[in-house]
C-alpha distance (Angstrom), angle and dihedral (degrees) to the residues before:
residue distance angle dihedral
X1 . . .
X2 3.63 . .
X3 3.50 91.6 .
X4 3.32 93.2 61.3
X5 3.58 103.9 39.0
X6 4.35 77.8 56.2
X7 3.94 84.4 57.4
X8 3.88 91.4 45.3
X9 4.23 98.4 60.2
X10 4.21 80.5 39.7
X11 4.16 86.7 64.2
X12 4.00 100.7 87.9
X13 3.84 89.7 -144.8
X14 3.67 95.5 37.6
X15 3.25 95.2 46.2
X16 3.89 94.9 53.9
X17 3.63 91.8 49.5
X18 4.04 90.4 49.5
X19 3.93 92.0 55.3
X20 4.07 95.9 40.2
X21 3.96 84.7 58.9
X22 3.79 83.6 50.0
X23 3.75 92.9 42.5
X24 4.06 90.1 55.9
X25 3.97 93.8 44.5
X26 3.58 93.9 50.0
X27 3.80 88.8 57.9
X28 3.61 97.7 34.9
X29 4.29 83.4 55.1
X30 4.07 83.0 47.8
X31 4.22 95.5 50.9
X32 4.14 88.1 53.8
X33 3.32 87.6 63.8
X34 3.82 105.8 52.0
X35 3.78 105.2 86.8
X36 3.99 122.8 -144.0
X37 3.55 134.0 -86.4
X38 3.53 118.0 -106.9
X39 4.79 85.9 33.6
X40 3.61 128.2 106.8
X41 3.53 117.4 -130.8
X42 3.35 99.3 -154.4
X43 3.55 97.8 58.3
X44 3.14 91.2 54.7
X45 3.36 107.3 56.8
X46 3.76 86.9 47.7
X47 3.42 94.7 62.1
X48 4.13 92.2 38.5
X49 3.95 83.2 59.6
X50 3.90 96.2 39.0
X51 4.05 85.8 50.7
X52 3.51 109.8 96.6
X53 3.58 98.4 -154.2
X54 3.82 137.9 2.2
X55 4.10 89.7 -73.5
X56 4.24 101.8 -98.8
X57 3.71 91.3 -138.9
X58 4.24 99.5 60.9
X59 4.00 84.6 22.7
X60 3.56 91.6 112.6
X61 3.83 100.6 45.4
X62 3.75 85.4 43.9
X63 3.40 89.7 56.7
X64 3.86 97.7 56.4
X65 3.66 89.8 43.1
X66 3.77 94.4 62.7
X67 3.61 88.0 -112.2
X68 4.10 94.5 -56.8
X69 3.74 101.7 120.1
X70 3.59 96.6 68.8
X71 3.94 89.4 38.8
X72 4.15 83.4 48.9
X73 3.74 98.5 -136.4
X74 3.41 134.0 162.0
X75 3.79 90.4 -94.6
X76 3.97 86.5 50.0
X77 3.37 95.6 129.7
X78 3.61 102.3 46.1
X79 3.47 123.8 -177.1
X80 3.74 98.4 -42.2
X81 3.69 97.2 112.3
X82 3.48 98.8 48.2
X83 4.21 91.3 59.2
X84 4.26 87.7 39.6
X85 4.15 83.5 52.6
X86 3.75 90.7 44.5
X87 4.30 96.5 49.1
X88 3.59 84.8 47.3
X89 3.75 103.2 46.8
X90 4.07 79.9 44.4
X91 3.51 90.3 46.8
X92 4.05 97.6 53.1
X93 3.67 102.4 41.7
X94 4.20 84.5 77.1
X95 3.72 92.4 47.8
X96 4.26 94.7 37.4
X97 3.57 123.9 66.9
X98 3.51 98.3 -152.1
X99 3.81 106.3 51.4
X100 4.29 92.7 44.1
X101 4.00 74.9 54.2
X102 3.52 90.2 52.2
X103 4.16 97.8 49.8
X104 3.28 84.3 51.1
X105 3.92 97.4 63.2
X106 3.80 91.0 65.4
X107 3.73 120.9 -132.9
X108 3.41 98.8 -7.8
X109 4.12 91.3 57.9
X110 3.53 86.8 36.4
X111 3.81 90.0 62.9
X112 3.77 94.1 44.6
X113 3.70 85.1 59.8
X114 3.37 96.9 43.6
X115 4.03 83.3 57.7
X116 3.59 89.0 54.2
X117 3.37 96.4 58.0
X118 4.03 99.7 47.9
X119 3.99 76.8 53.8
X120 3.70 99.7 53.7
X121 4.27 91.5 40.6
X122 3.22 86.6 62.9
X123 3.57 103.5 49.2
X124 4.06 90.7 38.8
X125 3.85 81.9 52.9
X126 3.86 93.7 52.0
X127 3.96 88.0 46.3
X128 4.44 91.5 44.4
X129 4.03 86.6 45.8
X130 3.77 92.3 45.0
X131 3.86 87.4 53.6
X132 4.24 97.6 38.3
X133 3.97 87.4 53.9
X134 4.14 90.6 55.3
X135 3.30 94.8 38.0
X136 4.05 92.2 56.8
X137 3.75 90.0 31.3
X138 4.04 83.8 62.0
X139 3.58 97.7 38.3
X140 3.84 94.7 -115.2
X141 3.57 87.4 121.6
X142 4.00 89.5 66.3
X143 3.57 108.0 16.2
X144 4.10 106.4 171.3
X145 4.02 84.3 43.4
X146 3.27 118.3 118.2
X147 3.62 98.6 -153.8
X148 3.73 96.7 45.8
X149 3.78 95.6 123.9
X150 3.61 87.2 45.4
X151 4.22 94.0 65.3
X152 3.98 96.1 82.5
X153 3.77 104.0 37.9
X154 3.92 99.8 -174.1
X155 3.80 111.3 30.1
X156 3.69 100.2 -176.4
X157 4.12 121.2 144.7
X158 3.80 91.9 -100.6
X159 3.81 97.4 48.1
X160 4.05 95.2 50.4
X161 3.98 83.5 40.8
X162 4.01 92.1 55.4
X163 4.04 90.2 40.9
X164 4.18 91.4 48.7
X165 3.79 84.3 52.4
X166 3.54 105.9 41.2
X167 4.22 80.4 52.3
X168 3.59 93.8 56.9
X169 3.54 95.9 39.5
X170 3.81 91.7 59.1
X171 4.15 90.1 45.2
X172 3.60 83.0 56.7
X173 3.93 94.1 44.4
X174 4.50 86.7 55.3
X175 3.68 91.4 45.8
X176 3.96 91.0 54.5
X177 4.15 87.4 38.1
X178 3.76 86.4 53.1
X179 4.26 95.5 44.7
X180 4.18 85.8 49.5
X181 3.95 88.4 50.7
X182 3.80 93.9 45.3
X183 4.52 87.6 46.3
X184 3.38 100.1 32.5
X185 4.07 105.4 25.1
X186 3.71 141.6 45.4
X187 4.09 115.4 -77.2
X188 3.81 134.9 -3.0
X189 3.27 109.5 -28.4
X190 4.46 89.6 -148.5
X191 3.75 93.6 43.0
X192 4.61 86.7 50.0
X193 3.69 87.9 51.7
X194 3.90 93.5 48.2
X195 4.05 81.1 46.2
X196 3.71 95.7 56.5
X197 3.83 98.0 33.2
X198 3.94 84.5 61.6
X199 3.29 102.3 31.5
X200 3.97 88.9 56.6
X201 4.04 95.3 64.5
X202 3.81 83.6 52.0
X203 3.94 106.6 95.0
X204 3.68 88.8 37.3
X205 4.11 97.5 58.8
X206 3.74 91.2 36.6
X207 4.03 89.2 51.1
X208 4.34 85.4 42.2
X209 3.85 87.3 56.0
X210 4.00 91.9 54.9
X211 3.23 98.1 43.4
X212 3.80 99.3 42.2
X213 3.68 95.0 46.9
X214 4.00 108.8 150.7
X215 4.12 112.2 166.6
X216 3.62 88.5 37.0
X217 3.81 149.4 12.9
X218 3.62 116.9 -65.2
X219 3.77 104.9 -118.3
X220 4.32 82.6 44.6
X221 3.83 89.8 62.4
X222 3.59 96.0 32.4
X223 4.18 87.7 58.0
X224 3.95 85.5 40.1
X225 3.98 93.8 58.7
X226 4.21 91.8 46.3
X227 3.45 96.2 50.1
X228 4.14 89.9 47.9
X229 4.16 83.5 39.1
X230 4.04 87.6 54.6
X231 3.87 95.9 44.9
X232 3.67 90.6 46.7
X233 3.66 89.4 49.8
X234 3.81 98.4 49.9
X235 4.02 90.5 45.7
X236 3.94 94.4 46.4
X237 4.32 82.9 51.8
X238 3.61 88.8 51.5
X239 3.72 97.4 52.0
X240 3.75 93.7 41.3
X241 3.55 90.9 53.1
X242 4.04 96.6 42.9
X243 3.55 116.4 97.0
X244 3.92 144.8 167.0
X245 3.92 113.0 -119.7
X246 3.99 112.4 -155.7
X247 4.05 105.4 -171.2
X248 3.05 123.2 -119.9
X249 3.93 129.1 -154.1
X250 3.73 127.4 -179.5
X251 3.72 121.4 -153.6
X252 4.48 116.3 -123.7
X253 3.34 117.1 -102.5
X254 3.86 124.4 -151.8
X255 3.61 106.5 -144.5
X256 3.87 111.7 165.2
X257 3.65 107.9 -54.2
X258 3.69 87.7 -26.7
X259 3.36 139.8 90.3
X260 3.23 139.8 -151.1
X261 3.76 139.6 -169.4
X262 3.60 129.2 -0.1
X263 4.02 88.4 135.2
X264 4.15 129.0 131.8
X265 3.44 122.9 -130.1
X266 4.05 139.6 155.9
X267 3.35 133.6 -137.3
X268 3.99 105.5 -136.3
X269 4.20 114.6 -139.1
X270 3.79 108.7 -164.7
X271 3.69 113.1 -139.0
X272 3.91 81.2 -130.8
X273 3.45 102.9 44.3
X274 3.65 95.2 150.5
X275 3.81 98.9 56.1
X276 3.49 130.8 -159.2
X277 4.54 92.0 -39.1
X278 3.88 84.3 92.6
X279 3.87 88.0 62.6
X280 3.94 89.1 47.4
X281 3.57 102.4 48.7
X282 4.18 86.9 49.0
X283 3.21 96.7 46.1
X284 3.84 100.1 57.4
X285 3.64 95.0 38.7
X286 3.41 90.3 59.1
X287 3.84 94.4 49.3
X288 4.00 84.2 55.9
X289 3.83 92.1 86.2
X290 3.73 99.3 44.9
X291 3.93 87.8 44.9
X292 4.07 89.6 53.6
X293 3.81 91.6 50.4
X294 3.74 96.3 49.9
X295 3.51 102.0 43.4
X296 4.24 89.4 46.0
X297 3.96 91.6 49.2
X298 3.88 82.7 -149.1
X299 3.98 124.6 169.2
X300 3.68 98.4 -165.9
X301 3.50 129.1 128.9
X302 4.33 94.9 -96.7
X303 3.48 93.1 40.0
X304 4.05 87.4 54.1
X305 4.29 87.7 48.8
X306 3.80 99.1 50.5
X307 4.10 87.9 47.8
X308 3.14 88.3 50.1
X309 3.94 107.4 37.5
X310 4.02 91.7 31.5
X311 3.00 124.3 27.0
X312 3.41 102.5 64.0
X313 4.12 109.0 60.9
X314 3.78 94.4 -135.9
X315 4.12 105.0 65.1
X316 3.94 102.3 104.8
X317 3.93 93.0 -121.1
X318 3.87 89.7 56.8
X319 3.71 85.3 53.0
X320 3.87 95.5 47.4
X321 3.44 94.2 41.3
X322 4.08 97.5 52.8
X323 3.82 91.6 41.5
X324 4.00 89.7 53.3
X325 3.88 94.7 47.3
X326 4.07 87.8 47.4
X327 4.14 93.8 55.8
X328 4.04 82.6 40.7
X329 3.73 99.9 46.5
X330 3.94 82.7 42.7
X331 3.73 94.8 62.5
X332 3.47 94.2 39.0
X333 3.65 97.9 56.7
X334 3.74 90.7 45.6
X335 3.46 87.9 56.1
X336 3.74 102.7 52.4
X337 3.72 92.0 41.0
X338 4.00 108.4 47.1
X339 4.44 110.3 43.0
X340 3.80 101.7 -164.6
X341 4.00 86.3 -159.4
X342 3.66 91.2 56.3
X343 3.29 94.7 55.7
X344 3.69 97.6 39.3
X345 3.81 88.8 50.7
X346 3.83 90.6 48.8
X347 3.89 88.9 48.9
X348 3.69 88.0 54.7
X349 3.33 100.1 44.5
X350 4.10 88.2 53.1
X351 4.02 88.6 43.8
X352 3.66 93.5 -115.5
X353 3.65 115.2 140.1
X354 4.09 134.7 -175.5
X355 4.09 102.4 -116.2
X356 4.41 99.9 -111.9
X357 3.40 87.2 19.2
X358 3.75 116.8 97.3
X359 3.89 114.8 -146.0
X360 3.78 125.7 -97.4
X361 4.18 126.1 25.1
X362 3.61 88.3 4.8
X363 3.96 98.1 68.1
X364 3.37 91.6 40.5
X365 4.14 89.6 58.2
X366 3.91 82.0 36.8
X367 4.01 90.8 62.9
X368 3.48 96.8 33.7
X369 3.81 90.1 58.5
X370 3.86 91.6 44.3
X371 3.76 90.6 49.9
X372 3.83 93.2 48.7
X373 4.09 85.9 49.9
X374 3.51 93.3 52.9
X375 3.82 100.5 29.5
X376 4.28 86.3 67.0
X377 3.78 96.7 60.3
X378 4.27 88.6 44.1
X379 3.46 89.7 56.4
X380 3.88 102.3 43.9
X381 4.04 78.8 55.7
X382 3.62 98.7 53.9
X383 3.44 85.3 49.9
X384 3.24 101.2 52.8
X385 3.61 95.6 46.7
X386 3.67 94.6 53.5
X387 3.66 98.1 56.3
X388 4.15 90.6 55.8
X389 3.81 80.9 103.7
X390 3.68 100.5 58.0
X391 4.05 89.1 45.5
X392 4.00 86.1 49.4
X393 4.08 86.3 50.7
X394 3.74 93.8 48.1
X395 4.17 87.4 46.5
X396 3.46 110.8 28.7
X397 3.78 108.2 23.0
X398 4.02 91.3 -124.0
X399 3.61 113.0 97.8
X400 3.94 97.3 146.7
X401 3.68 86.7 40.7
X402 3.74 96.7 58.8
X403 3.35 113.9 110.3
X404 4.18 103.9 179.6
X405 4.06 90.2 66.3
X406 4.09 139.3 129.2
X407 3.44 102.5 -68.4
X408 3.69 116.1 19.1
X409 4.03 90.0 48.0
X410 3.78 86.7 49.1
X411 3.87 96.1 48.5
X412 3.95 94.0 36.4
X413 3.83 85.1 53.9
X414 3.88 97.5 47.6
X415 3.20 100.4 50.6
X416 3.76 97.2 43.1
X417 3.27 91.2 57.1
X418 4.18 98.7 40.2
X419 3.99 81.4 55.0
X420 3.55 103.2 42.4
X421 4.18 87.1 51.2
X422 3.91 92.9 47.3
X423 3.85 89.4 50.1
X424 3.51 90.4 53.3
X425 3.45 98.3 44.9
X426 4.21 83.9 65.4
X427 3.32 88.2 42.2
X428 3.76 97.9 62.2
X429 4.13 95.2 37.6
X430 4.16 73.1 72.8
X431 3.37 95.2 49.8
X432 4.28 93.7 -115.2
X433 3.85 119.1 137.8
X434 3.59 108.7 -97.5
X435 4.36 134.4 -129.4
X436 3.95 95.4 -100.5
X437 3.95 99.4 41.2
């Protein structure tokens, strides 16, 4: 692997592409750092140090910021809108006419959507900035800081205006960083920004874990959490990578003195088709109760059960309740995202055929029943993966500080392994030994 990561930055072209993703990182790293106008430092690293953990409620957002919402920076907002703008868009071109019209024009429609999302990012930013202004304004943001009125000095209309801007602005500035990595780079541009965001909190929750060892010594628990961190890692590659091959034939076609067809191919179904969205969508409905209680400040009796019953990530009906919307939100995104009659239709139309299977309504009930097989065990997995946390809170004491969990291991996974294909792929157009030989 070395070896051919050596030959890769020895490519001219390869090589250029490899540092300009490392150009844009490096100053994407550098913008998360620059706080806002109108913010005082200070405070904020008061209340960052008074903060026992990485605040569960804005954990996740934190998390694909980089760890610059809760240090309000210009890159507060992170690239959080952009993936809410994409579900959505994804979301509504089942339910609207016009934009499944669209994706099915090809690039052109493609682009159109594309525009569509840039427009909504923006606006979701405007809305998230809006809302991560108020909430620091009120001290929500920190609540068992004592300097949490202290973190926006001057809160007059034209200093909240300049910070809500100067937010969206720099959601706007990732998004284009993240369209020049995936044109001029190596990957998705989106998916290496979610890579670096979470990679970046990394050292600092591994380092947390030593040094705030409890049942045991530090270095014990530290060795504890990489060995877990390395098994996870190896089973979520051998999930990602398993898949369900349904064979394909296509009859020959005599066209002229031609002809055509007459080939075998497969269509691959991933065990986790759906990804790491199903973690996502859980994840913020569940912080949807715990947001309604703090913002309402209310003492009554349902306000008392959801703090106490969900807030925290280790009562058992949190736990039940965010492994049954996973293995939901798992099926349902399969379903809106693969159409076994589409692509029965399509393999009809192109004479292909699944050997058994006769053409038509029956391979489309022939899919749908392999997906459903397949889509069980996928989701049991995500589920499993994303409660890691709660079993390292239970154990170790650390749940915000536990870096090998749900979504981060998922993402950091994914895109490794996206990245390390495409880079191969150039590597053997040139006739070099690629990273998974």
């Amino acid at each position: 692997m070395l070896t051919a990561f050596a030959r890769a930055f020895q490519t001219p072209d390869l090589r250029k592409k490899l540092l300009f993703v490392l150009g844009i990182i490096v100053i994407y790293r550098l913008g998360a750092h620059v706080p806002l106008p109108g913010v005082s430092y200070e405070a904020v690293q008061t209340c960052m140090d008074q903060a026992s953990s990485q605040q569960g409620l804005f954990g996740l957002v934190n998390m694909f910021s980089g760890g610059a919402l809760l240090q309000l920076t210009i890159f507060a907002l992170g690239i959080m809108p952009y993936i809410t703008a994409s579900i959505i868009l994804q979301l509504l071109t089942v339910v609207i006419p016009r934009l499944e019209q669209l994706k099915k024009e090809g690039q052109s429609g493609t682009a159109k959507i594309t525009q569509y999302t840039r427009y909504l990012t923006v606006a979701l930013a405007v809305l998230q900035g809006t809302g991560l202004v108020a909430t620091a304004r009120s001290g929500s943001l920190f609540p068992q800081c004592t300097v949490n009125n202290q973190i926006i000095p001057n809160d007059s209309i034209f200093t909240i205006i300049t910070m809500v801007i100067t937010m969206t602005a720099g959601c706007a500035v990732i998004m284009w960083f993240g369209e020049l990595i995936t044109d001029r780079g190596i990957g998705n541009g989106m998916s290496m920004m979610m890579f670096v965001s979470i990679a970046a909190g990394f050292p600092g929750s591994l380092w947390a874990i030593k040094t705030g060892g409890e049942i045991m010594s530090g270095w014990g628990e530290f060795a504890i959490v990489i060995a877990l961190g390395l098994a996870m890692v190896g089973l979520v590659v051998f999930v990602e990578q398993a898949q369900r091959r349904i064979p394909v034939q296509y009859a020959k076609r005599q066209i002229g003195r031609r002809s055509y067809g007459g080939t075998s191919t497969y269509i691959p179904l991933k065990v986790n088709q759906a990804g790491v969205i199903p973690v996502i969508f859980a994840s913020s409905l569940l912080y949807i109760p715990a947001l309604i209680v703090q913002f309402t400040n209310s003492q009554s009796g349902w306000a008392q059960w959801i703090s106490k019953n969900f807030v925290k990530g280790d009562h058992p009906y949190y736990i039940i309740t965010y492994f049954l919307l996973i293995v939901f939100f798992a099926f349902f995104y399969v379903a809106i995202t693969f159409n076994p009659e589409e692509v029965a239709d399509n393999m009809k139309k192109y004479g292909g055929f699944i050997p058994g299977i006769r053409a038509g309504r029956p391979t489309a009930e022939y899919l749908s029943y392999v997906l459903n097989r397949i889509t069980w065990p996928g989701a049991m997995y995500l589920g499993l993966i994303a409660l890691v946390p709660t079993v390292a809170l239970v154990l170790f004491n650390a749940n915000q500080n536990f870096p090998f969990g749900g979504t981060s291991i998922l993402i950091i996974v994914g895109v490794g392994l996206e990245t390390v294909k495409q880079i191969e792929s150039q590597l053997q157009q040139r006739n070099y030994e690629g990273f998974l030989r």
